[in-house]
PDB file as gemmi writes it, atoms N, CA and C in Angstrom:
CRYST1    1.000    1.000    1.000  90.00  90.00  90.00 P 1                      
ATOM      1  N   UNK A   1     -19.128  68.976  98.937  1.00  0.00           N  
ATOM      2  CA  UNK A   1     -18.134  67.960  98.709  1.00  0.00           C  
ATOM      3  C   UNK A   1     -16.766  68.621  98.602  1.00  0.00           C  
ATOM      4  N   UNK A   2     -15.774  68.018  99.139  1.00  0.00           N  
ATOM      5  CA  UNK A   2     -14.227  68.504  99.166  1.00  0.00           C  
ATOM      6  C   UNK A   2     -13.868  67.943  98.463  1.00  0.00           C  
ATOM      7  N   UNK A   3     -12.613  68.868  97.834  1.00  0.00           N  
ATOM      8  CA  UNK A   3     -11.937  68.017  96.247  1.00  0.00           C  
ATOM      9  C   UNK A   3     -10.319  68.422  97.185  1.00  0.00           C  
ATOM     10  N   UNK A   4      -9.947  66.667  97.473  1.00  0.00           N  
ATOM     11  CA  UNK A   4      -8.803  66.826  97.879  1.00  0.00           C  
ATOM     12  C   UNK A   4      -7.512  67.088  96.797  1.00  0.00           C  
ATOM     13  N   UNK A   5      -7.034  67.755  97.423  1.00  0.00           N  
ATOM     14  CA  UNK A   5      -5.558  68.624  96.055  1.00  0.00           C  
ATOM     15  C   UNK A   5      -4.788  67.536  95.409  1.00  0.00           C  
ATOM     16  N   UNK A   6      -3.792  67.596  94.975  1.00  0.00           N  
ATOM     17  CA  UNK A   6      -3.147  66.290  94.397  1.00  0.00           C  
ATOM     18  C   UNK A   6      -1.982  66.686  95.213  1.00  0.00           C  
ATOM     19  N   UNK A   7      -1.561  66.877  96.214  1.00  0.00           N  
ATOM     20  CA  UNK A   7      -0.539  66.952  97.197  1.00  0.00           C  
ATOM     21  C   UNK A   7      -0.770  65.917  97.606  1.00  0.00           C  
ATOM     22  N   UNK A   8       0.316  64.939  98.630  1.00  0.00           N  
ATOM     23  CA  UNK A   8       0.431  63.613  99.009  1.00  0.00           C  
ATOM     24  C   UNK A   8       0.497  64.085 100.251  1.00  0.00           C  
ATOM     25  N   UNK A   9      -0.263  63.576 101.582  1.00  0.00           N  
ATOM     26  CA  UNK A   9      -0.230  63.865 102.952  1.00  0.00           C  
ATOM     27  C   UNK A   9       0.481  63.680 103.435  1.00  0.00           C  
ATOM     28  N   UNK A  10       1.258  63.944 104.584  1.00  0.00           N  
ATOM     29  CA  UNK A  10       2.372  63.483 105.531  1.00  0.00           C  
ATOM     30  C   UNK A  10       3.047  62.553 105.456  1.00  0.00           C  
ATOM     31  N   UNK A  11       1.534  61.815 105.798  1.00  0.00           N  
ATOM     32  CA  UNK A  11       1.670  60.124 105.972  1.00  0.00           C  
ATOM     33  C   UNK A  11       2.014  59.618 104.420  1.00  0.00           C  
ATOM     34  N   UNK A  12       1.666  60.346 103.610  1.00  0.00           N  
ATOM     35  CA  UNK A  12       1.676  59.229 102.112  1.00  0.00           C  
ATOM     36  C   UNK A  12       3.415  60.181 101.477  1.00  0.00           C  
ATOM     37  N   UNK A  13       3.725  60.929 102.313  1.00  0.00           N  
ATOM     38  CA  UNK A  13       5.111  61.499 101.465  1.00  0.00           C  
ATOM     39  C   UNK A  13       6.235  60.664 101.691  1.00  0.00           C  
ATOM     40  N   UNK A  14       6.941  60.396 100.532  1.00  0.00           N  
ATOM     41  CA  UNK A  14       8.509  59.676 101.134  1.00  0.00           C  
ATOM     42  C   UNK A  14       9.416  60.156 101.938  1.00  0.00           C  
ATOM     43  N   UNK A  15      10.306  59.556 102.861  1.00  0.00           N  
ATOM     44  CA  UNK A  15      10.986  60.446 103.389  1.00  0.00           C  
ATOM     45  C   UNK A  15      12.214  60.947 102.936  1.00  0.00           C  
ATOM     46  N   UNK A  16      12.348  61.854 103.176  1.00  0.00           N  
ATOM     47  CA  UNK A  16      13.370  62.443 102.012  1.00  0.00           C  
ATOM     48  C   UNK A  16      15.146  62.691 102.789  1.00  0.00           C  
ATOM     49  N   UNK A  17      15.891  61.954 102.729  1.00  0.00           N  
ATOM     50  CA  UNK A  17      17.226  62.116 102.865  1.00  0.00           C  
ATOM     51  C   UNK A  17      17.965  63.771 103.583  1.00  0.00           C  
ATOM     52  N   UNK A  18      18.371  63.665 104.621  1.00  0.00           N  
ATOM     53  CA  UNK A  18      18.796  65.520 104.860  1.00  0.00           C  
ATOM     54  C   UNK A  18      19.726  65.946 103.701  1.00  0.00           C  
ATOM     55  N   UNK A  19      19.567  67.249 103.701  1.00  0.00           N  
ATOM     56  CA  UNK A  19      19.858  68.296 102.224  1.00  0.00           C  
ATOM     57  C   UNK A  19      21.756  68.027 102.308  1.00  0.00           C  
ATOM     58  N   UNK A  20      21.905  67.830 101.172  1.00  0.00           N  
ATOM     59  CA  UNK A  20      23.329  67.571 100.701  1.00  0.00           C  
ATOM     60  C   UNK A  20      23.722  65.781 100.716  1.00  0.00           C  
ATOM     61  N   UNK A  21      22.682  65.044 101.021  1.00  0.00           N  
ATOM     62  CA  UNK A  21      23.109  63.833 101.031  1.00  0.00           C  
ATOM     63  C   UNK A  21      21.836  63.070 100.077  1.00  0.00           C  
ATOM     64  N   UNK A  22      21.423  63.721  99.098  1.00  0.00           N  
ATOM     65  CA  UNK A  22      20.148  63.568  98.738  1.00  0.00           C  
ATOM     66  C   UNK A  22      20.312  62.815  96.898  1.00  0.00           C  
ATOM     67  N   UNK A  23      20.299  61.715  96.408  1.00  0.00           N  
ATOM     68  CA  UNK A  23      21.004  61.414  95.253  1.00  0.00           C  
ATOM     69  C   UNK A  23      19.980  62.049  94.233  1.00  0.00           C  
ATOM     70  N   UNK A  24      20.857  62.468  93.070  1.00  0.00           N  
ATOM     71  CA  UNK A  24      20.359  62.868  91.684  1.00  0.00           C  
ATOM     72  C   UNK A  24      19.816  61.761  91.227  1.00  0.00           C  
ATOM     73  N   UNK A  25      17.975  62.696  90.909  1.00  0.00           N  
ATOM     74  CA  UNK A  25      17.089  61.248  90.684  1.00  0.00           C  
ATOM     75  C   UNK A  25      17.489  61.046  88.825  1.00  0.00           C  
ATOM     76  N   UNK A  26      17.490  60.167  88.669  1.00  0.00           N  
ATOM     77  CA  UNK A  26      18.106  59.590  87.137  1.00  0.00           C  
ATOM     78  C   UNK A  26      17.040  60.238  86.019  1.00  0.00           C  
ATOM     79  N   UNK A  27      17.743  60.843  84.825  1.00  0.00           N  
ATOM     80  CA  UNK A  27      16.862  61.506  84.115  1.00  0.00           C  
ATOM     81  C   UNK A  27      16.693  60.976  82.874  1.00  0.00           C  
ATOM     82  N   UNK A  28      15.062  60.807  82.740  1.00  0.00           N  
ATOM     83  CA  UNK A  28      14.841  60.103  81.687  1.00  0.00           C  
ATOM     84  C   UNK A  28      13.963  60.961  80.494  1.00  0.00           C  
ATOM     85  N   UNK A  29      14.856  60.514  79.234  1.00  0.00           N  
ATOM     86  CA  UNK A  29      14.526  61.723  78.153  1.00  0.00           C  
ATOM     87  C   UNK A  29      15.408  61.532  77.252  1.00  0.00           C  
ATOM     88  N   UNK A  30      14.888  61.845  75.538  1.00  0.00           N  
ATOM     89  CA  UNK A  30      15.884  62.089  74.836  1.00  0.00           C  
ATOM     90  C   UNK A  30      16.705  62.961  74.887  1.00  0.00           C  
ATOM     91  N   UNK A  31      16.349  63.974  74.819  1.00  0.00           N  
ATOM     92  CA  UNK A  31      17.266  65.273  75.046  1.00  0.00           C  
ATOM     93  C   UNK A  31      16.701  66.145  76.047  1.00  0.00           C  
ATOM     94  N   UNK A  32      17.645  67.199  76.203  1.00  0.00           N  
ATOM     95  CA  UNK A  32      17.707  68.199  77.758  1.00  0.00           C  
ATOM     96  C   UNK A  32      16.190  69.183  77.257  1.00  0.00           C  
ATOM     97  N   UNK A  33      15.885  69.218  76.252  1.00  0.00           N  
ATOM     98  CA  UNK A  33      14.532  70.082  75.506  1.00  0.00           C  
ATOM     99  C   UNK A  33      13.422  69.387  76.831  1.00  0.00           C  
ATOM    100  N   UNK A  34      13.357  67.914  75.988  1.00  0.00           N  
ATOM    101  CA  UNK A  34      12.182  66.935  76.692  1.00  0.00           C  
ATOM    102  C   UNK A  34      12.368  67.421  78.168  1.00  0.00           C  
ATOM    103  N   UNK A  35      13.487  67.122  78.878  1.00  0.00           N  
ATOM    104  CA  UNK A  35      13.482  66.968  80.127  1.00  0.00           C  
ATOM    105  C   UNK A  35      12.933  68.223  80.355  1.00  0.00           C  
ATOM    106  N   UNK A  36      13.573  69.466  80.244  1.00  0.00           N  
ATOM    107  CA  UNK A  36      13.235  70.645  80.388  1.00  0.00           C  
ATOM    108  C   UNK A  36      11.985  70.724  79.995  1.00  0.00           C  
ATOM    109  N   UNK A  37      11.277  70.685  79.459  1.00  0.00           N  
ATOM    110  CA  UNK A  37       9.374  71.071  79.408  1.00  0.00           C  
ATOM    111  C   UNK A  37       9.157  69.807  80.098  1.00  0.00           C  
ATOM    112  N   UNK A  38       9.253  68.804  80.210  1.00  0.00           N  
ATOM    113  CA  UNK A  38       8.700  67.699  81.736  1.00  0.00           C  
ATOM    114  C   UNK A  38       9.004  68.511  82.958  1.00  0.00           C  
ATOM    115  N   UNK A  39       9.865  69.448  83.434  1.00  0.00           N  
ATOM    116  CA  UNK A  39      10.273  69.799  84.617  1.00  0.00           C  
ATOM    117  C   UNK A  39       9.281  70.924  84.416  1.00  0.00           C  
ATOM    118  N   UNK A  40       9.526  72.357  83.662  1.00  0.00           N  
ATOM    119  CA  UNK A  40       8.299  72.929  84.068  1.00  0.00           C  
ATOM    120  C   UNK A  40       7.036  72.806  83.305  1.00  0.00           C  
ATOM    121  N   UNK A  41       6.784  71.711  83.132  1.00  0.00           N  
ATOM    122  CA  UNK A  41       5.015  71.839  83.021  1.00  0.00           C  
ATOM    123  C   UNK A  41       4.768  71.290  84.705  1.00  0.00           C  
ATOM    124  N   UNK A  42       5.594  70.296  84.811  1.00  0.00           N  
ATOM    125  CA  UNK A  42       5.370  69.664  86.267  1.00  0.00           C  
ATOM    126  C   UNK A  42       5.379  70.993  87.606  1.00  0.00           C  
ATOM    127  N   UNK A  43       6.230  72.451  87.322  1.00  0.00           N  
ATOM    128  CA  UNK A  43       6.195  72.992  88.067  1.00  0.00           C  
ATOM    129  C   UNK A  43       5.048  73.704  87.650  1.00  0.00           C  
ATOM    130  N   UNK A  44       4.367  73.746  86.506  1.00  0.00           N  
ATOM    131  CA  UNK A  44       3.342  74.260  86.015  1.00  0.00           C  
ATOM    132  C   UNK A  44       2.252  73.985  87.184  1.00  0.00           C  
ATOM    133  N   UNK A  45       1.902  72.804  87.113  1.00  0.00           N  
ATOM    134  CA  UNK A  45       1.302  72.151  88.022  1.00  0.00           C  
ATOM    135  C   UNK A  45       0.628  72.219  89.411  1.00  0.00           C  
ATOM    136  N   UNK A  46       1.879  72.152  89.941  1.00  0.00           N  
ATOM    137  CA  UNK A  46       2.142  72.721  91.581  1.00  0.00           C  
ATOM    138  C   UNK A  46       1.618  74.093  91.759  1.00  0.00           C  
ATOM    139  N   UNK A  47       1.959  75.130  90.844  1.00  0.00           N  
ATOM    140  CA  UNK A  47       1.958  76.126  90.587  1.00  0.00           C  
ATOM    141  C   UNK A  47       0.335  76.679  90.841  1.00  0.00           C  
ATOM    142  N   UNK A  48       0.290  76.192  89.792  1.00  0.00           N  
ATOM    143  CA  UNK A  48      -1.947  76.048  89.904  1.00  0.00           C  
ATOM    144  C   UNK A  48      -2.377  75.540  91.436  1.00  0.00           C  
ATOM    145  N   UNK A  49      -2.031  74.295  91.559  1.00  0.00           N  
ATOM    146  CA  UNK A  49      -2.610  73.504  92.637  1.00  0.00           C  
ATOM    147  C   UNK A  49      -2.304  74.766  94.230  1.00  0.00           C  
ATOM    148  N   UNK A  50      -0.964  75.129  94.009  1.00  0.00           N  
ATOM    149  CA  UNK A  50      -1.267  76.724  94.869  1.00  0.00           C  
ATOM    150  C   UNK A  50      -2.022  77.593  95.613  1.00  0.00           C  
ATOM    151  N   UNK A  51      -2.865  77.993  93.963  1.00  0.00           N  
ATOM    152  CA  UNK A  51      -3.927  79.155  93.803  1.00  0.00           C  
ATOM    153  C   UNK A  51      -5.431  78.266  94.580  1.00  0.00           C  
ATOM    154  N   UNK A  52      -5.095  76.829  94.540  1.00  0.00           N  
ATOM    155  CA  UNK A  52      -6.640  76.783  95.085  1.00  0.00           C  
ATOM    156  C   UNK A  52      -6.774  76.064  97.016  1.00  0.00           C  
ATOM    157  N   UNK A  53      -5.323  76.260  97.228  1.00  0.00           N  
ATOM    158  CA  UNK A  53      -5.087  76.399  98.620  1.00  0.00           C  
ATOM    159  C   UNK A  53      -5.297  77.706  99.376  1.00  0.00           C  
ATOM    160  N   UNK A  54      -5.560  77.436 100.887  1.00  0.00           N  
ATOM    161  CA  UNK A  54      -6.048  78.675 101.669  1.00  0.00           C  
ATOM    162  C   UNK A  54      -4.502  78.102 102.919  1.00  0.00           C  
ATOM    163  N   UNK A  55      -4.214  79.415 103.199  1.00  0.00           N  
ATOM    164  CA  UNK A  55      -2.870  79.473 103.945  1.00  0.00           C  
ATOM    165  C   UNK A  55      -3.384  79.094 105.107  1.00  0.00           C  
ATOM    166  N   UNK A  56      -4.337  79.251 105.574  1.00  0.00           N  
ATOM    167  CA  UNK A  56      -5.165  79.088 107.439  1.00  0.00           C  
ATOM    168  C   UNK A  56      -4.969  77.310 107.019  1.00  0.00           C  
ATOM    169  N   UNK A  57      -5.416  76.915 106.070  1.00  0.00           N  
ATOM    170  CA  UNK A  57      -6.336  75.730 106.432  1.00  0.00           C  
ATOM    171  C   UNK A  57      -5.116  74.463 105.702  1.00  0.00           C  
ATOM    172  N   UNK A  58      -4.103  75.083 105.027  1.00  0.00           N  
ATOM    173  CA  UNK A  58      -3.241  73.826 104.390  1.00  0.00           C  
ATOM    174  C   UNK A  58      -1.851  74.634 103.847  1.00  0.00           C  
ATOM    175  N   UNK A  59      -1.303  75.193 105.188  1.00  0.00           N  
ATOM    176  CA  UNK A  59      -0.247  75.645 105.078  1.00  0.00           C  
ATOM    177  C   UNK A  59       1.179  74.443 105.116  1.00  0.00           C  
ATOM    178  N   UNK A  60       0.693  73.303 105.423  1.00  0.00           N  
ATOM    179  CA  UNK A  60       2.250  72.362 105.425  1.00  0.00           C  
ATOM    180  C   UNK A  60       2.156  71.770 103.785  1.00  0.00           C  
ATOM    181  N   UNK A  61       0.900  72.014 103.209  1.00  0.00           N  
ATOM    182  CA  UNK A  61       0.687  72.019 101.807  1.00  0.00           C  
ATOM    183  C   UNK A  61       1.443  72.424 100.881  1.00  0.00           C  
ATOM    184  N   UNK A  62       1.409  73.851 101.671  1.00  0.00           N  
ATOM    185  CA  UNK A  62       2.030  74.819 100.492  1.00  0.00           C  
ATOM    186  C   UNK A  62       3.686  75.230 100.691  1.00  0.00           C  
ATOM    187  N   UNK A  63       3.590  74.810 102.318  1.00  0.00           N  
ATOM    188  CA  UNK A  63       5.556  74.593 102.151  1.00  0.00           C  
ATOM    189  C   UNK A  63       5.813  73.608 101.431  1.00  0.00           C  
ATOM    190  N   UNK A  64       4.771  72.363 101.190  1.00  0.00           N  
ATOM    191  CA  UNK A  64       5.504  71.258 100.494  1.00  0.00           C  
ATOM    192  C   UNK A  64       5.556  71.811  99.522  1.00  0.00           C  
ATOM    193  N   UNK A  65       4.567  72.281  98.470  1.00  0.00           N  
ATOM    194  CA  UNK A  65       4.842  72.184  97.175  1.00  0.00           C  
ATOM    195  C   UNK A  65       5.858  73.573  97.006  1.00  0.00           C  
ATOM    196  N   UNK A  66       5.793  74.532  97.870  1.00  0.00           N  
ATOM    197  CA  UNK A  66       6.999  75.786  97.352  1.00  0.00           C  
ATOM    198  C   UNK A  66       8.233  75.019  97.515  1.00  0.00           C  
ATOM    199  N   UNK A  67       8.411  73.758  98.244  1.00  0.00           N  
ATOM    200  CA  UNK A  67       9.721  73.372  98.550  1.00  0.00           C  
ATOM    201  C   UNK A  67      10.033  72.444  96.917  1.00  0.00           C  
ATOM    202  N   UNK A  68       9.402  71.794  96.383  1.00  0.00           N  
ATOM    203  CA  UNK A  68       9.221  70.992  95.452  1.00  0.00           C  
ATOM    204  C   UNK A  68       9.163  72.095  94.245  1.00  0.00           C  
ATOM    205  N   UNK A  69       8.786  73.367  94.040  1.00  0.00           N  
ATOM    206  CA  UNK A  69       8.853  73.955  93.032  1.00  0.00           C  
ATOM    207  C   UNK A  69      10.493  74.528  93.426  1.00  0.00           C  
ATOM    208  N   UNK A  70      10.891  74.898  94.114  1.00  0.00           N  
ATOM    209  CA  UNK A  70      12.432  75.493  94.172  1.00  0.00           C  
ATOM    210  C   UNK A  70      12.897  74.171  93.721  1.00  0.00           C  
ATOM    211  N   UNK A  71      12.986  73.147  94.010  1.00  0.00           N  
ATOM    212  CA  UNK A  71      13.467  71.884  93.743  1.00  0.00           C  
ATOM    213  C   UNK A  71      13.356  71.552  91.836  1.00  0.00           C  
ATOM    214  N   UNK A  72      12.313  71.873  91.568  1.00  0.00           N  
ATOM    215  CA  UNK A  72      12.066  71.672  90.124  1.00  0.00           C  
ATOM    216  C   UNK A  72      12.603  73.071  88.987  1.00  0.00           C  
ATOM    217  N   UNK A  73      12.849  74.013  89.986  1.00  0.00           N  
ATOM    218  CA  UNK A  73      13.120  75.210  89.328  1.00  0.00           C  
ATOM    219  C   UNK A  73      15.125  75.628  89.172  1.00  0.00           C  
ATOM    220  N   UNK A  74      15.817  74.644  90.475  1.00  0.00           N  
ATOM    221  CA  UNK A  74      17.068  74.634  90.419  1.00  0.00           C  
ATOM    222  C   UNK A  74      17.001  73.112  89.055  1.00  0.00           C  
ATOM    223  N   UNK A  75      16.598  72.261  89.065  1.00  0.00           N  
ATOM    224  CA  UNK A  75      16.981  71.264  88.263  1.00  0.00           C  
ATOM    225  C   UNK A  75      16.557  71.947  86.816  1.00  0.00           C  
ATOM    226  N   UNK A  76      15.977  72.710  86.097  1.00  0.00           N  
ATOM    227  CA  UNK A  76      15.720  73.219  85.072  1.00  0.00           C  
ATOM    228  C   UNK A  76      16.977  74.634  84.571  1.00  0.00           C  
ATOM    229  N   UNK A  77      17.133  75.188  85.423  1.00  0.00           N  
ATOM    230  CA  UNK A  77      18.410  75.904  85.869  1.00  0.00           C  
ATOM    231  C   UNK A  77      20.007  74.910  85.609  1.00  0.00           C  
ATOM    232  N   UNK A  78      20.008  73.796  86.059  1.00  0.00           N  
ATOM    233  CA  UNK A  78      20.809  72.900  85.600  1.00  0.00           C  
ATOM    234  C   UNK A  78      20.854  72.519  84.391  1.00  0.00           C  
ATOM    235  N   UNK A  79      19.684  72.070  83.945  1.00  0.00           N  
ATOM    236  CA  UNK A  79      19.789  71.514  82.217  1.00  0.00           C  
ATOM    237  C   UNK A  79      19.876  72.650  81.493  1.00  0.00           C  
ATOM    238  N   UNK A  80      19.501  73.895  81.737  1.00  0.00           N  
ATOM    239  CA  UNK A  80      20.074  75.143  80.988  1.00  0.00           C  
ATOM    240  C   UNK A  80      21.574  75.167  81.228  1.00  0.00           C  
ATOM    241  N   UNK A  81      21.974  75.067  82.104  1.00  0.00           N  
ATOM    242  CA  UNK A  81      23.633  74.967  82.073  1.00  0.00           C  
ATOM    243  C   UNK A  81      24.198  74.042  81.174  1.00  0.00           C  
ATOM    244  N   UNK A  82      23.731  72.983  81.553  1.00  0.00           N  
ATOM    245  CA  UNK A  82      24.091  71.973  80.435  1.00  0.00           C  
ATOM    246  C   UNK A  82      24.211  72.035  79.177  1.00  0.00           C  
ATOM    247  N   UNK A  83      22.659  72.586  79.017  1.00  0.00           N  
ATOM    248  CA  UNK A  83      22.410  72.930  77.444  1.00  0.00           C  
ATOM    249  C   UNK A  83      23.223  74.443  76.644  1.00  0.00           C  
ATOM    250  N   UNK A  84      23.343  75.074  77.484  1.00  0.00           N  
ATOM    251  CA  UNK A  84      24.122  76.300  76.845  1.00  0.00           C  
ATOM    252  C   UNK A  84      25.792  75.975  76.645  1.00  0.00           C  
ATOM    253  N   UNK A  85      26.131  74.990  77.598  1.00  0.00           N  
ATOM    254  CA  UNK A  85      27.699  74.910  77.981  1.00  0.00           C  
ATOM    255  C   UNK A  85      28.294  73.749  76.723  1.00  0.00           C  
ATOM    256  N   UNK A  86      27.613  72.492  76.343  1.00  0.00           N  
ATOM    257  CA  UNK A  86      27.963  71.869  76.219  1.00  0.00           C  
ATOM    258  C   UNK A  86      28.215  72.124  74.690  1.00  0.00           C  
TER     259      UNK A  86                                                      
END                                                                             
């Protein structure tokens, strides 16, 4: 039996806006703490789901999710700015 990954297929991904025209998705949270451990446990996640991919067999897989962890790893990078600056 195959245990399909929790990656969303082609067909089931949204389409995503070209880079620089792409809106800041609205952040919901009491404070930049919350948001920040929601962002990386979520890259936590991806992270794992990774290790149980094979590069031959679900490589547009794993560009998705490396693209989605840089994505979750600049927005955590942000709320540290925030949080140190403000």
């Amino acid at each position: 039996m195959r245990h399909h990954s929790p990656v969303m297929s082609s067909d089931q991904r949204p389409h995503r806006k070209p880079a620089g025209k792409q809106q800041i998705s609205p952040i919901l949270g009491d404070s930049l703490e919350v948001i920040e451990m929601y962002h990386r446990e979520k890259a936590a996640v991806l992270e794992k789901s990774l290790q149980q991919l094979n590069l031959l067999e679900n490589a547009r897989e794993i560009a998705f999710i490396c693209r989605e962890v840089m994505i979750i790893r600049e927005k955590i990078s942000e709320i540290l700015k925030r949080k140190f600056h403000a």
